[in-house]
N, C-alpha and C positions, 0 to 999 in steps of 0.2 A: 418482462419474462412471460413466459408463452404457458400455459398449461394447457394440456387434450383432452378432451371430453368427447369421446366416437369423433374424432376427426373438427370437432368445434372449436378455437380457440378462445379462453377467456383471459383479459389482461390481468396481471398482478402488481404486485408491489418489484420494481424491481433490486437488483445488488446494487449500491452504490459504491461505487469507487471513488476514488480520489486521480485529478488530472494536472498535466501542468498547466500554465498559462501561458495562452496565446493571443496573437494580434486579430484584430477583426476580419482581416484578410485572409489570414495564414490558414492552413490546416485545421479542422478541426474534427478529426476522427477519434483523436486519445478523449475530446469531453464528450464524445458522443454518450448521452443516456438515457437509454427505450423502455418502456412500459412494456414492450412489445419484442424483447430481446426471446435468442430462441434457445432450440437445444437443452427445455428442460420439461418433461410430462411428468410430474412425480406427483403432481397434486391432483384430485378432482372437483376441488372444492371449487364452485361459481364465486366468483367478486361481487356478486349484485345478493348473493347470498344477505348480505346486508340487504217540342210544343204543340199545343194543339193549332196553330190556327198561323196562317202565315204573314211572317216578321217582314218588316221593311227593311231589310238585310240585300243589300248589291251583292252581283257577282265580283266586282272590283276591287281589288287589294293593293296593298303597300306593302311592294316590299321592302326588307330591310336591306342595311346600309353596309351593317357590318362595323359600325364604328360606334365604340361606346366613348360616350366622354365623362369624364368625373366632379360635374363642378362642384358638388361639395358646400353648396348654401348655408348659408348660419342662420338658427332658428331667430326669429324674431318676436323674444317673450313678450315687448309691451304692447304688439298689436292687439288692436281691438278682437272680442270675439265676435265673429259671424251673427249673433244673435243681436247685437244692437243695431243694427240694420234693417231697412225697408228690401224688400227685393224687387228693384227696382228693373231686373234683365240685364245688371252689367253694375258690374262687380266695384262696390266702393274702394276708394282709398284707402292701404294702412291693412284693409282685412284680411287676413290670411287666407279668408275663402279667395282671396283672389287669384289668380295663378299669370299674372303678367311677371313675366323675369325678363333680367338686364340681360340686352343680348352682349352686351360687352364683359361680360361675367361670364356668359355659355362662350363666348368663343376663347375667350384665354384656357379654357377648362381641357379644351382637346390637346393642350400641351403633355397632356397623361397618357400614354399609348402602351400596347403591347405590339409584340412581334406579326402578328395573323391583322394589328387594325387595316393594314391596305389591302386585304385580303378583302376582293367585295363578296358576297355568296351569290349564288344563281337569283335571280327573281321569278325563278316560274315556281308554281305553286300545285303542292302535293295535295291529295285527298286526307281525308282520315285511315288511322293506323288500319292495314290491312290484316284479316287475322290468317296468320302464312303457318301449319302445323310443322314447324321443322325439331321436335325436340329428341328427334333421331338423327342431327347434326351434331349434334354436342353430348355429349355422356360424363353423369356425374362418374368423379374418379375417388377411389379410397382415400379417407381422410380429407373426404370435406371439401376437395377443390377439382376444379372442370380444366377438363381439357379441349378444344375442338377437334371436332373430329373430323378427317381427312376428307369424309365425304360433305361440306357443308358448302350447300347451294351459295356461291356468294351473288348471283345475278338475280336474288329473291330479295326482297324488302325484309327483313326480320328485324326483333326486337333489339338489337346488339346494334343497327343504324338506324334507330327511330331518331335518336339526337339529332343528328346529321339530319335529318329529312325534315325535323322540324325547324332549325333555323333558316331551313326555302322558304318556309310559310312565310306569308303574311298576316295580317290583322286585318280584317276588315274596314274601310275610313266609319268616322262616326255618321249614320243617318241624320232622316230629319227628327228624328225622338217625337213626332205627332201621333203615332200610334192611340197612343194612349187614351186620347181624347176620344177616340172612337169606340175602346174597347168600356170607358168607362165616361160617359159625357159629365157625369157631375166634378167632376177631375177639370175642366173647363173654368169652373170658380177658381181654382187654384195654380193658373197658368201662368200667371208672373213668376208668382214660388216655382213651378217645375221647369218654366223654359230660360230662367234664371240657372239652376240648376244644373239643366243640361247646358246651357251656353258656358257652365264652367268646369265641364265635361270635356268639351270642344275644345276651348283653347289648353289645358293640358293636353290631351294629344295630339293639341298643334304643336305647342311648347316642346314634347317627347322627341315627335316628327324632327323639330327644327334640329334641335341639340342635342339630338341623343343617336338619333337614325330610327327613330319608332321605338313601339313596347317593344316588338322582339328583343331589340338589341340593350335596350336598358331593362329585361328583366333578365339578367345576364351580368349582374353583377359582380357576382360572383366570381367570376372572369379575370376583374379587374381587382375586387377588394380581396380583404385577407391573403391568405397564402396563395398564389400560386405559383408554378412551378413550370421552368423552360429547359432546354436543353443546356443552356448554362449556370441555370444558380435558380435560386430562391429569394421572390420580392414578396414583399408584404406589404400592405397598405392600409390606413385605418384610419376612420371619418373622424375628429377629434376637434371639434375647434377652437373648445376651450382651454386647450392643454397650453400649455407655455413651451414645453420639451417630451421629449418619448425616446425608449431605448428599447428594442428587442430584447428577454430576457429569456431564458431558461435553462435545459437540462446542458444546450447544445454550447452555452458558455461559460459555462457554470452559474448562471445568474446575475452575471457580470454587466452594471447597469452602465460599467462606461466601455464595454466592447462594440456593442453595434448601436450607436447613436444613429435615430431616424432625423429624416429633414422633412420641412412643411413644407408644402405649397400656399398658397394665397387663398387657396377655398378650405384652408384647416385640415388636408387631406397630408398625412404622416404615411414617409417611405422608407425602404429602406431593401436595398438587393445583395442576396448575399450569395456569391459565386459557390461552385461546385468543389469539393476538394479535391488538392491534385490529383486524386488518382479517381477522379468522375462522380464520387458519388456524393449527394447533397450536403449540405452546410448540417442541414438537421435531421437527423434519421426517425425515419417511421418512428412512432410511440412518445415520441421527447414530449415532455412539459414545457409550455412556452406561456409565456404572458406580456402586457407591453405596459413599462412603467412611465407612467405621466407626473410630470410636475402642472399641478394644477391649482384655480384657486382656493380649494379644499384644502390643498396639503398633496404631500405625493404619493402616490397610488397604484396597485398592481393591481389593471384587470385582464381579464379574459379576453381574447380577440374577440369584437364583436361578433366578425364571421366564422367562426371557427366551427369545424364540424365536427367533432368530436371533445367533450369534457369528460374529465373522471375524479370520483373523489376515492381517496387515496386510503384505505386502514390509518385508526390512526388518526387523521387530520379531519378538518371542521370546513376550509372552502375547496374548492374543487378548481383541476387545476386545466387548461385548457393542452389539446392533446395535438399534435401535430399528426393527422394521419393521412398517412402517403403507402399505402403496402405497394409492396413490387407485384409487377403485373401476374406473376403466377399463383400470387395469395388473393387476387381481386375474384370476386363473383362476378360470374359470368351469367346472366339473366338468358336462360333456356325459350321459356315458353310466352308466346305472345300475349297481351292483354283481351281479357273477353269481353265478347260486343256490349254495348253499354242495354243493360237488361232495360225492359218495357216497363216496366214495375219494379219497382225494387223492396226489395223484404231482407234489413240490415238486422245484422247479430251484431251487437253493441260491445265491444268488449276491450278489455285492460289487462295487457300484456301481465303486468305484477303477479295482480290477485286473480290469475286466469288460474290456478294450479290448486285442487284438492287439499293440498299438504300446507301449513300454514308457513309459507315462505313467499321469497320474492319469483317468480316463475320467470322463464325464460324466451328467448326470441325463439329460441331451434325448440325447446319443448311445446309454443305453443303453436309452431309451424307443425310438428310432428302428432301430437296430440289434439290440439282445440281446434284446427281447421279439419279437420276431417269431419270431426261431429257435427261442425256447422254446415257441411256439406250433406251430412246425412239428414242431418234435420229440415232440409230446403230453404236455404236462407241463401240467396243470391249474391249478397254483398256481405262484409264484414269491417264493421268502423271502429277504428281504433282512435282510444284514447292516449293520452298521456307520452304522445311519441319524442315531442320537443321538450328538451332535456328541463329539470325542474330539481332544483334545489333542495327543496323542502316535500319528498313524497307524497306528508300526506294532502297538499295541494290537489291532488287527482291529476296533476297535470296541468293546472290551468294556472298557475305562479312562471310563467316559463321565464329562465333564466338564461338558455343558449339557443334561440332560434333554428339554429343551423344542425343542428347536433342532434342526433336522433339518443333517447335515453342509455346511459352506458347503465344502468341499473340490468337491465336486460338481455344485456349481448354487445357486439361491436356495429356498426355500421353493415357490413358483409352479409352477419346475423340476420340483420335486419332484413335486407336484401335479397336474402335466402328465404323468407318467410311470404314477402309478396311473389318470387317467381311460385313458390308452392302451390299461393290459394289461385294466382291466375291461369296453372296446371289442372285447378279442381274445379276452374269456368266461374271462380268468385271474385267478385270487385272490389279492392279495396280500397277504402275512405279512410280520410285521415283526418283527426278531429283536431283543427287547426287553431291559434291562438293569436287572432291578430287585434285584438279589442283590447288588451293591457297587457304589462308585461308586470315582473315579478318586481318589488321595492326592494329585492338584495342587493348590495351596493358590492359584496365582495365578489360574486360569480356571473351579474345579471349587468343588465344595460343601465339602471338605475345609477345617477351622479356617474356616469362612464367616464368622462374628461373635465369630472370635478364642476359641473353645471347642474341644475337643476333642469334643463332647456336642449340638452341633446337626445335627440329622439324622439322627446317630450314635450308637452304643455310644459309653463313655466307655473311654478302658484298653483293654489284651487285646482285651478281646470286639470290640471297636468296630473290631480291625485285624484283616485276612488276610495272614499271616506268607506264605503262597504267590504269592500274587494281587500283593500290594504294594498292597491298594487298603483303603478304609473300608467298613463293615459297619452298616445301617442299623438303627437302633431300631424295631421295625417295631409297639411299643407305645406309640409318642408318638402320640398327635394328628395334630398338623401331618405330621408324618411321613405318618400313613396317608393326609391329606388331600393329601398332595404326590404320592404317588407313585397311586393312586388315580384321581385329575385326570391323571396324566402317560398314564394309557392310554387313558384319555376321549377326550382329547385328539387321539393321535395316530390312533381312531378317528372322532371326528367330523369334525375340522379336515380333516384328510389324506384320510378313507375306506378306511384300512388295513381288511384283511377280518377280522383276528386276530393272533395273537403267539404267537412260539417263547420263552415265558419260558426266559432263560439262565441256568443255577449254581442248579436249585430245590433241590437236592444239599445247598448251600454253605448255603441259606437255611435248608432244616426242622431241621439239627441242628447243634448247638453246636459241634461236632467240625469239622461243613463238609464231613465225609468225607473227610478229611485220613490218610491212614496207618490207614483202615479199608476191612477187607475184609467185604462185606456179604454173609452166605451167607443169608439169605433168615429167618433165627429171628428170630419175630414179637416178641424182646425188644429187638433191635437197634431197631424203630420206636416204639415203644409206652414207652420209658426216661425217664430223669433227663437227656438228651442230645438230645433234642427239643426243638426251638424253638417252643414253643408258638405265640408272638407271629407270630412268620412263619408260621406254616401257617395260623393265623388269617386272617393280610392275604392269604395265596392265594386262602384260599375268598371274602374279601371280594371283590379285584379278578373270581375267577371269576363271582363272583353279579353282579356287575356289569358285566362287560361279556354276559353271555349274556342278562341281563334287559334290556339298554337294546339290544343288537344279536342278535336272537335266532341269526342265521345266524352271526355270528362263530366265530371256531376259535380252541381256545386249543390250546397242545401245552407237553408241561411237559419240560425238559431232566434228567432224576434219572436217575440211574444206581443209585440205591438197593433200587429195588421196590418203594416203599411202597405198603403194601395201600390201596383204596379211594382213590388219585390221581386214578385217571378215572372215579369215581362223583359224579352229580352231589351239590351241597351240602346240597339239603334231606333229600337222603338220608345222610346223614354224612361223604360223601367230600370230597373237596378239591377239584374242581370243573372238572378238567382233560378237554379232547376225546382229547386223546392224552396218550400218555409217548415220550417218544425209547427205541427199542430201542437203546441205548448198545453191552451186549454184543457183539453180531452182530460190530460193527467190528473189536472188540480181535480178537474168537476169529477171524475171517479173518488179521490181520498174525500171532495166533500160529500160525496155518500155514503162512503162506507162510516163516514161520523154517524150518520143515520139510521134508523130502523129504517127495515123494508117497505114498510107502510106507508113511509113518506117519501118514496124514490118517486119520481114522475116520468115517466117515459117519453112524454113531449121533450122535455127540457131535455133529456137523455140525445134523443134525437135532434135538437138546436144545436147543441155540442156539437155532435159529430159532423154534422151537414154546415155549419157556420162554418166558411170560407169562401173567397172572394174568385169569381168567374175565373176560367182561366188559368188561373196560379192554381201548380200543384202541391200537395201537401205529404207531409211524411207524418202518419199518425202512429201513435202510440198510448197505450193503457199506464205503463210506466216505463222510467230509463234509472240509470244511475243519481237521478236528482232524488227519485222518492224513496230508493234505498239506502241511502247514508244515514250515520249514526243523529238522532231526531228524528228521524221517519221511522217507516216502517214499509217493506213489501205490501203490494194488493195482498198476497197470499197473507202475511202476517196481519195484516188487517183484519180479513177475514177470520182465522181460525188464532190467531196469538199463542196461548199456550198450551191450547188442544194438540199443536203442530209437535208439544215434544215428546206426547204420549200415547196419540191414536193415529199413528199414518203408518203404523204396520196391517198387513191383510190380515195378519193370524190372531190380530187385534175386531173387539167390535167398535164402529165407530161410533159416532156421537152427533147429532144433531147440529153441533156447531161445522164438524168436517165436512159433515155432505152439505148441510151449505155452503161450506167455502169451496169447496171443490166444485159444485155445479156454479157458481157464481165467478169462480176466476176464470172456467174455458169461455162462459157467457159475456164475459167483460171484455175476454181479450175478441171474441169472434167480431162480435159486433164494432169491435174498434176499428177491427181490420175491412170488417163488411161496408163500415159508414165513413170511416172517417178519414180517406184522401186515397192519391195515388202509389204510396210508400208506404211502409208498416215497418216499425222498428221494433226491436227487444233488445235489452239488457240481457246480458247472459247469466245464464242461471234462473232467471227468469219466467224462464220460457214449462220447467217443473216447479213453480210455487217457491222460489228460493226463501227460507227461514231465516228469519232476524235482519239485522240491518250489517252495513259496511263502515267498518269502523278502524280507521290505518292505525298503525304503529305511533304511540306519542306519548310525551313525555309531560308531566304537570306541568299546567303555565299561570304565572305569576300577574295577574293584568297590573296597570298601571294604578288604576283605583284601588287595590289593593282588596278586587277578587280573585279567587284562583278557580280556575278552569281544570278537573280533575285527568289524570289522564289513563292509560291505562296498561303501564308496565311497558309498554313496545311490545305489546302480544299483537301476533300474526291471526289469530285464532279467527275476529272478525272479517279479515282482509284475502278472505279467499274465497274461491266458488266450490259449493259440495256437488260435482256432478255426478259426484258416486250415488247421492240419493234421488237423482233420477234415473240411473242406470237401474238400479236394484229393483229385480220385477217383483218382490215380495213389499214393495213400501208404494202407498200409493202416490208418492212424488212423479212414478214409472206411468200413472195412467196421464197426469197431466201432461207432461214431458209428450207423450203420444197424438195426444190430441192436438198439441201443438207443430208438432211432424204432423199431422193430417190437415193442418189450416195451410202450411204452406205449400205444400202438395197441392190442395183443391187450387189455389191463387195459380198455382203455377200451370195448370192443366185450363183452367178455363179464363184463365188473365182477366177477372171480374174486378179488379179495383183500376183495372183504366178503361174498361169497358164505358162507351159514351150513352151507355142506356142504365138510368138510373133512377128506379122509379119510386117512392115511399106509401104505400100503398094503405097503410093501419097502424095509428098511436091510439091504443086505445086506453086510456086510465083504468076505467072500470075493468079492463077483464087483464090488465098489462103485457097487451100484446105491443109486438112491436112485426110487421112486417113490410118486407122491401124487396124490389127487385134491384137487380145489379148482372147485367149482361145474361146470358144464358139459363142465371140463377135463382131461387125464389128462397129468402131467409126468414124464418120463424123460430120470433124470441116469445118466449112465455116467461116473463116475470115474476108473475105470480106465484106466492109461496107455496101455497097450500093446493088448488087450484086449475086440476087437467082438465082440458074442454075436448071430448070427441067430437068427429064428423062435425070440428071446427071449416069452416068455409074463408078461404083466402083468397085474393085478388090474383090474376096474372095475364100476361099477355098474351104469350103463343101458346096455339094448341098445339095439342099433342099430348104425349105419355112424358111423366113426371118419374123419377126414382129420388130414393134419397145418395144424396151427394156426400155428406159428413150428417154427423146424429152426436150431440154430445154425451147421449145419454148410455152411450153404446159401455158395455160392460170393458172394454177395450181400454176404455177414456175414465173407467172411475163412474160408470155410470148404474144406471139400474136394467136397464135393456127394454124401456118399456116401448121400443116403435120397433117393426119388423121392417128390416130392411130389404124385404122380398116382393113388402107390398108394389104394386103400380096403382098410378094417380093421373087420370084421366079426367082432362078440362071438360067442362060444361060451357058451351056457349050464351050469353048473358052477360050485363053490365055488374058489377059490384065493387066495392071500394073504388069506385071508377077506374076499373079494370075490366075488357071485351069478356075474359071469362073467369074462370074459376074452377078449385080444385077443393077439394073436401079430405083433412089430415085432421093427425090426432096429434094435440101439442102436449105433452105433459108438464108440470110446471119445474119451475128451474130448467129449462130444456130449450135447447137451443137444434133446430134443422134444417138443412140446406137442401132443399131440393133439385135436382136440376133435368134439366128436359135432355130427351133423350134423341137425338137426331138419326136420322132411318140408317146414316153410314153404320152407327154405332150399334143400331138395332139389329140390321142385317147380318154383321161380325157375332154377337150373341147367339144368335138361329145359326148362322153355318155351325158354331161352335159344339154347339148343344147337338145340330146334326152328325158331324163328327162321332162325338161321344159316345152317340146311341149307335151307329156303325159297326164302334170295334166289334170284334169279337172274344164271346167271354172263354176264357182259358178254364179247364178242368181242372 
């Protein structure tokens, strides 16, 4: 059942009727039953209510085949792991690191076809997406769905044949992966370990190459697995190869486990094709609940299509049921506006569809396309990384328990919804990242991959290895086959289908080493990376997904979550590294909350600055003051840190404040500036954030019982924690409104003078005793005063170029929540001279807790000022 919301649809509970019985063949329109049935608006209630430096990269590519084959591997639990091994450059016996496969395995495997396999595609090879402005081709229509319009260029590249244009591509063949050693010679001790490594790099995409037709074509499996849909019927297919038996179930036969009985293949791959009815239209209509029941050695079992892109769970009910979605082509979104160029720097707004909404509820895909992208566009944030998109069982997970890979959250909206929300922000010139989940997956056995075909070992580690004693969740075998082809195709995916821009892979930590990073502390000795405790197998599938989505989406970003260090993350693959745009500067965060444990007194400004400058040549980094980790229920915001319960009584203006607030307030824009100033090529926020967001994050739950027989208390299923109060930065009478500003003027300044990839980065003054911190950074000259108490005038700072100085950003500006103590009228003219070993020198007044940005004033910009002011003095004054 369909209900309207300004032209949105949200699914319901639908009427059940009662049907006769049919043959697996026959007719089956009388058991048709849709989530998704129409012809009824009466509710408005929501359902969810509830590089720098040049790569060894060839011009040379491979194209694809066009032919996917399905062999369908069976996991092999008692191999040894990869860690009991010497790395010896070639790959032991028995190891799963190894990737030799039976080719008389891969060739019986092509017996799996669809109708388009002899279909070869072009081999010539297209550039990167073109940005073509056609969204005066297409015009949104009332209620919600697009028409094209008569005038639409078709002899222009647009977003509508990006697909198409991507399966030309090719991938690049793999390099010599020698790079490395140059970029980092002490990586030379460790050459067996990396050139082991990479030689099991190679023969996977030899292995790909041979039996698949390349990554193009096996990330693209999607094609073949789960539902898809032909001009005659509907096949389904499904990797199983534990199962004994399997039967299509759902709305569409009544659940009738002996109507459409699947058949196996020899690689455990389950089929089963179900024609058209007679009068043309599909076995299964839009909206049905489908699930496929297996006799296994558990017992028999109803799961969720592995592939399935769409789940919901139902009023009412406890698992979630998998959705068959297929809307008719005039209910599909139609993606308008092309993708924008992949920005120089990027500055992410961090954000969670749910708790994006003021109001303590679940929020929405259309509300937070309609509402929350806009303010992130006004704030200057270039990208927007979303969490929690792949569907999750258990909410308060945050997203990262994923139980339907495929399936973008039905908590939120439908797939469409969703769809409607990236063409928005790629309309506002914003990039959207998608915080990806490919390090475990969820341990619910009713909705998620966990025991799928009644095995411990499908998809999985078998034992130990296969579980995260932390996490609570499954640990994938990232040396199966199918595996690599599942998860592979799941990025594909959610880049082609959707037009995601790229992905924050989450837990890369958890993935590269056996350990997980569990009870290890990593001080940076290149034995820690290079060991017996490295997962070969996953840093393999890194570099694979890497090469593949930066060959098939040249402008994509990938950003890797490690907190480890590992050398050679952000070096691209042909040159030996692992294949990442970024790494998350993890650090930064911790070393802030361990200061704010501290009095001022004993902050050090050196170690401040170790922080933020520790990262490896090269490799860039996304730095951050805090994200969603330091906010959940345990933590507590920087801002809460700072001010705690002052926050619920003095941040009115018509209030006086208090000692504790103007230090928190002159310390959060300080924290955050300098993070952004020092600490990498990327800058992220959490939303909310970005105005000193109060308290922590705290989901909806219910007490829980541990097994030890403590209870974990819970808290009603109140919303009240689980949301963002943007209203108390909007309100210009609370001074939530000066930080929130200040924060719109850091990404302003970044985005005008691009000082965080600027390659002139100078550090010029740590001083303890007077807790200065000053640094240049492109164009810009930054001064942090620390010190509490403690203003220095006709202070003298280091810098490069002469010339005339203004100020750029003033934290202290009354604008910002400040005192107003610097005139932003002054000018600041260098002295010639050495100092701080610096050619010269400018003489400013820092006040303490004060953070200013200087920036030099180039004659273009000088001369625009003088005509201006010429101007001015011109007009004539009117009587």
């Amino acid at each position: 059942m369909v209900y309207t919301l300004s032209g949105v649809r949200f699914p319901t509970v639908p009427s059940v009727y009662k049907s006769n019985g049919f043959s697996s063949n026959g007719d089956r329109r009388n058991a048709n039953i849709s989530v998704f049935l129409k012809k009824h608006s009466l509710s408005r209630k929501i359902l969810a209510e509830k590089t720098s430096y040049d790569s060894e990269s060839r011009p040379s590519t491979v194209a694809a085949s066009g032919k996917v084959l399905v062999p369908g591997t069976q996991s092999d639990s008692s191999s040894s792991s990869t860690d009991q091994f010497e790395f010896t450059g070639t790959a032991p016996e028995n190891s799963p690191a190894s990737t030799d496969v039976d080719s008389s395995t891969m060739e019986h495997a092509s017996q799996i076809k669809t109708e388009n396999d002899d279909v070869e595609p072009s081999s010539d090879l297209t550039g990167s997406v073109e940005e073509l402005d056609f969204a005066s081709s297409l015009q949104l229509q009332e209620g919600g769905k697009l028409e094209e319009s008569k005038t639409l260029n078709t002899s222009e590249e647009t977003i509508i044949d990006e697909s198409d244009r991507i399966r030309e591509r090719g991938i690049p063949p793999p390099g010599r992966g020698q790079k490395i050693y140059e970029i980092d010679p002490l990586l030379t001790n460790y050459r067996q370990h990396l050139d082991y490594r990479y030689s099991q790099y190679k023969k996977m995409r030899e292995a790909i190459d041979k039996y698949e037709g390349g990554l193009e074509a096996f990330s693209r499996g999607y094609e073949k697995m789960g539902f898809t849909r032909s001009a005659t019927g509907i096949t389904y297919r499904e990797w199983a190869p534990g199962a004994q038996s399997a039967a299509l179930i759902g709305d569409f036969n009544n659940w009738d486990a002996n109507a459409d009985i699947m058949t196996r293949n020899e690689f455990g791959v389950w089929e089963i094709f179900l024609p058209n009815n007679v009068d043309g239209s599909p076995a299964i209509p839009h909206g049905s609940r489908v699930k496929i029941r297996m006799d296994t050695p558990s017992g028999v079992k109803d799961s969720i299509p592995a592939w399935i892109n769409y789940s919901l769970q139902l009023p009412d009910e406890i698992p979630y049921n998998g959705i068959y979605y297929d809307p008719p082509e005039e209910e599909r979104y139609i993606f308008q506006h092309p993708r924008p160029k992949k920005p120089k720097s990027l500055r992410i707004y961090e954000s969670h569809i749910g708790m994006s909404s003021p109001e303590p509820k679940i929020n929405s895909y259309v509300n937070f396309r309609d509402e929350v992208l806009p303010r992130i566009k006004k704030l200057g944030y270039n990208a927007v990384q979303i969490m929690a998109i792949q569907e999750h069982s258990y909410y308060a997970s945050f997203g990262y328990h994923v139980t339907n890979f495929f399936a973008p959250s039905s908590r939120f909206g439908t797939p469409d919804d969703l769809k409607s929300l990236i063409d928005k922000a790629h309309e506002l010139g914003i990039v959207v990242l998608m915080d990806i989940v490919h390090s475990h997956a969820s341990n619910n056995t009713l909705d998620g991959l966990n025991m799928f075909d009644g095995t411990d070992s499908c998809y999985f580690h078998s034992g130990a290895r296969g579980y995260h004693w932390m996490w609570d969740s499954r640990l994938f075998n990232y040396g199966n086959w199918e595996v690599l082809r599942y998860l592979l195709s799941n990025a594909r995916w959610w880049l082609d289908e959707f037009k995601f821009d790229g992905f924050r892979f989450d837990g890369v930590t958890s993935m590269m080493y056996t350990h997980h990073g569990l009870s290890v502390g990593f001080t940076g000795n290149y034995e820690e990376y290079f060991g017996l405790a490295t997962d070969v197998d996953a840093v393999v599938y890194l570099m694979l997904v890497n090469d593949l989505i930066h060959g098939l989406f040249p402008d994509a970003i990938t950003i890797g979550e490690d907190v480890s260090g590992m050398p050679a993350f952000c070096i691209p693959v042909q040159d030996g590294g692992v294949g990442f745009d970024y790494r998350l500067h993890m650090a930064i965060a911790d070393k802030w909350i361990e200061l704010l444990k501290k009095r001022d007194e004993d902050w050090r400004v050196g170690d401040i600055v170790h922080t933020l400058t520790n990262r490896r040549w090269l490799e860039k980094c996304v730095s951050y003051a805090e994200s969603h980790d330091q906010a959940l229920v345990g933590d507590k915001t920087i801002a809460f840190w700072l001010m705690d319960k002052d926050m619920y009584d003095f941040m009115a203006l018509d209030r006086p404040s208090t000692p504790v607030i103007d230090r928190g307030i002159a310390l959060h824009k300080m924290i955050r500036l300098v993070t952004m100033g020092l600490g990498g090529e990327g800058y992220l926020n959490f939303m909310g954030n970005e105005f000193g967001h109060p308290e922590w994050i705290d989901f909806p739950r219910a007490e829980q019982h541990l097994s030890d027989g403590s209870v974990i208390p819970g808290n009603q299923f109140s919303y009240d924690k689980c949301r963002r109060r943007f209203d108390l930065g909007d309100a210009e009478y609370l001074r939530y409104h000066g930080l929130q500003e200040f924060d719109r003027a850091m990404q302003h300044l970044e985005d005008k003078y691009e000082f965080m990839t600027s390659e002139h980065q100078f550090i010029s003054r740590k001083d303890e005793g007077d807790r200065m911190i000053v640094f240049e950074r492109g164009n810009l000259v930054f001064v942090f005063n620390f010190h509490w108490t403690k203003s220095y005038s006709d202070y003298r700072i280091g810098c490069l170029k002469p010339g005339k100085y203004k100020v750029a950003l003033d934290s202290d500006d009354p604008l910002f929540g400040g005192f107003g103590r610097i005139d932003h009228n002054a000018e600041y003219f260098t002295f010639d001279g050495w100092y701080d070993d610096r050619p010269r020198s400018i003489m400013v007044y820092a006040p303490s807790r004060t953070a200013v940005v200087y920036a030099l004033v180039d004659k273009e910009e000088e001369e625009a000022v003088v005509e201006e002011v010429v101007v001015v003095e011109e007009e004539p004054i009117e009587e």
